[in-house]
Structures are given as structure tokens and as C-alpha cells.
C-alpha positions in Angstrom: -41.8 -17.4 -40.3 -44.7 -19.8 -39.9 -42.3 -22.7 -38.5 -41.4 -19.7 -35.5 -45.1 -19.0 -35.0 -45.5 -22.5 -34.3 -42.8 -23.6 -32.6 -42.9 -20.8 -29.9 -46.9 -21.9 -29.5 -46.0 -25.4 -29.2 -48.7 -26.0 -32.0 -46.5 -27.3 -35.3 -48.6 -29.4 -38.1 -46.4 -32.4 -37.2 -43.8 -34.1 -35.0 -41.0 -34.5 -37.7 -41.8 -30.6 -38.0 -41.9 -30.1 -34.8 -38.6 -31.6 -34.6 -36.7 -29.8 -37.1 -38.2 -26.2 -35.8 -37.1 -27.2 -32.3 -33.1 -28.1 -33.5 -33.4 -24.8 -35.9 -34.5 -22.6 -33.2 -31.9 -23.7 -30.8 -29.1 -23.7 -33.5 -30.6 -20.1 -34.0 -30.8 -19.3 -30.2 -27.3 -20.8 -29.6 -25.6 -18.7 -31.9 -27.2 -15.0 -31.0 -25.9 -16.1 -27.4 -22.8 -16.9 -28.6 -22.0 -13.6 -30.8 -24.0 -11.8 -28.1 -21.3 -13.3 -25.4 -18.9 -12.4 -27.8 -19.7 -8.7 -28.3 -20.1 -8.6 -24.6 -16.2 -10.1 -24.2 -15.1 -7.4 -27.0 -16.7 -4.7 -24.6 -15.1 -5.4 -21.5 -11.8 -6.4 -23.1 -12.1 -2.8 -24.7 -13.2 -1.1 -21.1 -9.7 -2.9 -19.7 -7.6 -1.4 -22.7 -9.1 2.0 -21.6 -8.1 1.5 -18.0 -4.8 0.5 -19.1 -4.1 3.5 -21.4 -4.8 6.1 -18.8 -2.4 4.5 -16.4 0.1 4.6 -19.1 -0.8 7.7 -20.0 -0.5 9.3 -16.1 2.9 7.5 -16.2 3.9 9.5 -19.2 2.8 12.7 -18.1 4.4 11.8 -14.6 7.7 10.9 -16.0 8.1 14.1 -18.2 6.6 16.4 -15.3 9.0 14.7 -12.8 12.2 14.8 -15.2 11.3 18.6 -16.3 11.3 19.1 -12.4 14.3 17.6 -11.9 16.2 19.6 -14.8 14.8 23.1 -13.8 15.5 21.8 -9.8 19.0 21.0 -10.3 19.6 24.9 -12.4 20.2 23.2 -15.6 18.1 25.4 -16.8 18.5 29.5 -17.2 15.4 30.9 -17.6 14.4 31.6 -13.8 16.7 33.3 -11.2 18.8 30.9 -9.3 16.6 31.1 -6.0 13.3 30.4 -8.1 14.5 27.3 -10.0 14.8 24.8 -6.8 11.4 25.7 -5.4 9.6 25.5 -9.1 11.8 22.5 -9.9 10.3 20.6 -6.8 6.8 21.7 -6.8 7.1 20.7 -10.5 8.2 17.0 -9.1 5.2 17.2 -6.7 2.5 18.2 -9.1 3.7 15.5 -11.6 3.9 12.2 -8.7 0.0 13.3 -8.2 -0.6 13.5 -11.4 0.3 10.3 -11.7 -0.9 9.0 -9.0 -4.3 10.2 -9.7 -4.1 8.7 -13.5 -2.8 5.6 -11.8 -5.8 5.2 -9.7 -8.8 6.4 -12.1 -6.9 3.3 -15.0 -7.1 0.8 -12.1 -10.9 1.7 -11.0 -11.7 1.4 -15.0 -9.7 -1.5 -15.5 -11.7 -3.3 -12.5 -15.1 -2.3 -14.0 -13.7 -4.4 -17.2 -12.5 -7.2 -15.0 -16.0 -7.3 -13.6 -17.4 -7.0 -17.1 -15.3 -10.4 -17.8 -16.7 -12.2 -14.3 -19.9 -11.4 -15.4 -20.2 -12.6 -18.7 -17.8 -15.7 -17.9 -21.0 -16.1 -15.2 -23.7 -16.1 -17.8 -21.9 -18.3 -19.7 -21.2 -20.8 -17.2 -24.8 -21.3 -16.5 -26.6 -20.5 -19.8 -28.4 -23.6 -20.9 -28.6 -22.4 -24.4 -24.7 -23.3 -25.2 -22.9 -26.1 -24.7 -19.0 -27.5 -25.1 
């Protein structure tokens, strides 16, 4: 604890000591920027998977909506009166292609707040002068 005391007042006992704080402390620094990077990489890798699951998601419920619509639109289906089931069947279709296109959307806008996540921290990496190749 002393040796971090006096290494960030610039005031060790002496210059091998000096020294040897210096390449601990930067060893030390250089590795909570690295696991911090890394934790910041897991985040925004995580954000992306979220985006990506509520696309695939809206495609799932889109699909089912759209082929339920499609069965009950073409009277494969005998729980309706003839006349109702075309109508229902297509505003079935309808309601699922916005459903989808809205989950479609909202995955994209989270997925690009990941992607910016990644340009950020590839940013602050780039330039830190803490790490090096």
C-alpha cells in the first residue's frame, strides 16, 4: 500500500523502487483496462444478442400469425361461418406482417445501440495508452 502512496506522489525512497512501483502499477493499470474492455465487449455483444432475439422472435410470431391467417382465410377451418372466415383470415395476415414488422424494427434499433457499444469501446481501445500489442 505504501509503494501506491508513493508512486502516485512521485515521492518513492529510491529509484530502483521507484522503478519497480512504476512497471507494477502499469502491469496493474494495464490489466483493469483490459478486463474492463473486456466486460465492456461482453455487454454490447450481449445488447446485439438481445436485438437479434426480438427480431427472431417478431419473425416467429409473424409466421404463425400469418400461417393461422392463411388457414382460417382459405375455410380450412370450421369454427366461423363461411363469410366471416376470409375477412378474419386476412386481418389475421395483416395484424401478424405488423407485428413483425414492428419486432423487426425495435431488434434492429437495439442491435445498432450494441453495434455502437462495439465502435465505442474498439475507440477507447485504439487510443488508450495504457495497453499495448
Amino acid at each position: 500500500m505504501a509503494d501506491d502512496l508513493g508512486f502516485l506522489l512521485d515521492t518513492p525512497a529510491n529509484s530502483e523502487a521507484k522503478t519497480t512501483s512504476t512497471e507494477n502499477a502499469s502491469a496493474l493499470w494495464s490489466r483493469k483496462l483490459a478486463h474492463r474492455y473486456t466486460d465492456a465487449y461482453r455487454t454490447a455483444g450481449f445488447v446485439v444478442g438481445i436485438g437479434t432475439a426480438i427480431k427472431v422472435l417478431g419473425f416467429i410470431l409473424g409466421a404463425v400469425g400469418f400461417l393461422g391467417g392463411a388457414v382460417l382465410g382459405s375455410g380450412g377451418s370450421s369454427d366461423f361461418g363461411k363469410a366471416m372466415q376470409a375477412p378474419v383470415g386476412i386481418g389475421l395476415i395483416v395484424i401478424s406482417v405488423l407485428i413483425f414488422v414492428w419486432f423487426y424494427i425495435l431488434g434492429v434499433i437495439v442491435s445498432s445501440i450494441g453495434q455502437m457499444q462495439k465502435a465505442s469501446v474498439d475507440s477507447a481501445v485504439n487510443n488508450s495508452p495504457m495497453l499495448s500489442n
